[in-house]
N, C-alpha and C positions, 0 to 999 in steps of 0.2 A: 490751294486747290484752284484751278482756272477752271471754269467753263467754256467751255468752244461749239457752236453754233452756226452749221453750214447750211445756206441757201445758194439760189440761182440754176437747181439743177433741172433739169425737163428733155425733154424731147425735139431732136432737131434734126435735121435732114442730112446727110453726108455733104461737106464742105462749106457746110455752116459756122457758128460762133455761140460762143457762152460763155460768160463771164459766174466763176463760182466766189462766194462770199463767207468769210469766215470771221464770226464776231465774237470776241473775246471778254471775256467777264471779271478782266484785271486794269485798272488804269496802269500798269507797268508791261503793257505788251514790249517794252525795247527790251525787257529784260530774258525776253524768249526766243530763241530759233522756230522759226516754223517751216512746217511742212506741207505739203496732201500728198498722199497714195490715194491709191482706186484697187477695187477688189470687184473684177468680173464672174459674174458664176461660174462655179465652178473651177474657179485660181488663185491663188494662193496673193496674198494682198502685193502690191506693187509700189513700189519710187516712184513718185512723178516731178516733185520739184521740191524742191528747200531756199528756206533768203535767210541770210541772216539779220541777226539783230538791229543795224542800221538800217539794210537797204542796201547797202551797198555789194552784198553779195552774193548770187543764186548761184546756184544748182540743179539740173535737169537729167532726167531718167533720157535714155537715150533715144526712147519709143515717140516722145514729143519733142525733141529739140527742135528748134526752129518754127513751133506754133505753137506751144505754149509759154505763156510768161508771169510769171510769179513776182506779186508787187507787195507791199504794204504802207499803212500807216499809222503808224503809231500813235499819236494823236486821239485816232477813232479808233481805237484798239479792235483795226480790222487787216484782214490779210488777202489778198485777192488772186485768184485764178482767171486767166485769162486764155479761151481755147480756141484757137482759129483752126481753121481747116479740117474741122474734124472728120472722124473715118468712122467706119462704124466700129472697128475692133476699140477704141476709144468707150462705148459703151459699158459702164459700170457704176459703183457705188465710189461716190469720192470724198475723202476722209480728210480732214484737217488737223494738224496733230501740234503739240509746242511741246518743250523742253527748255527749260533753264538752265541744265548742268551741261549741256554740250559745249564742246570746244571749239568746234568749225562744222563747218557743212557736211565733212567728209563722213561725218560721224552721224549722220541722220540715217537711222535705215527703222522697219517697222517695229522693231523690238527696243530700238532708244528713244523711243519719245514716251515720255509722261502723261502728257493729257490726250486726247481725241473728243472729236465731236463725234455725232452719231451717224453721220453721211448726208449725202444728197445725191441722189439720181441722176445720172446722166444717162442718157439712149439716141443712139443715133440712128437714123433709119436709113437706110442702103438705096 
């Protein structure tokens, strides 16, 4: 069983920045793909980005390409969100998820992953 533990989320201006943080509660984070989705009121939960197991390789919903970037380190069995420019439609609950049994990236969608954190808040104001 992993625990997963998301901070950094709040309130920020349109074309702002926030960095989300997701702490894991296994010293074998290499052994998991992670992810985050976000779930806006009212929609149905979202992709937002996946890395695999090294690092060495992401994934991106297509709603953030190019401002957002998904990093980690395993080491600090943490996983990092990285949101520039954000918009206000960007405003949701944003979800940290891992899996050990996935194969590649392709295979991360909201019903493959195993573990979740409980969210953290993001809001962006127009």
């Amino acid at each position: 069983q992993v625990q997963l533990v998301e901070s950094g989320g709040g309130l920020v201006q349109a074309g702002g920045s926030l960095r989300l943080s997701c702490a894991a509660s296994t010293r074998s984070l290499i052994s998991y793909i992670m992810g985050w989705f976000r779930q806006a009121p009212g929609k149905e939960r979202e992709f937002v980005a996946a890395i695999s197991r090294s690092g060495g390789g992401t994934r991106y919903g297509d709603s953030v390409k190019g401002r957002f970037s998904i990093s980690r380190v395993n080491a600090a069995n943490t996983v990092y969100l990285q949101m520039n420019s954000l918009k206000a439609e960007d405003t949701a609950v944003y979800y940290c998820a891992a899996d050990a049994s996935l194969s590649d990236l392709s295979r991360v969608t909201d019903r493959g992953m195993a573990y979740w954190g409980k969210g953290t808040l993001v809001t962006v104001s127009s």
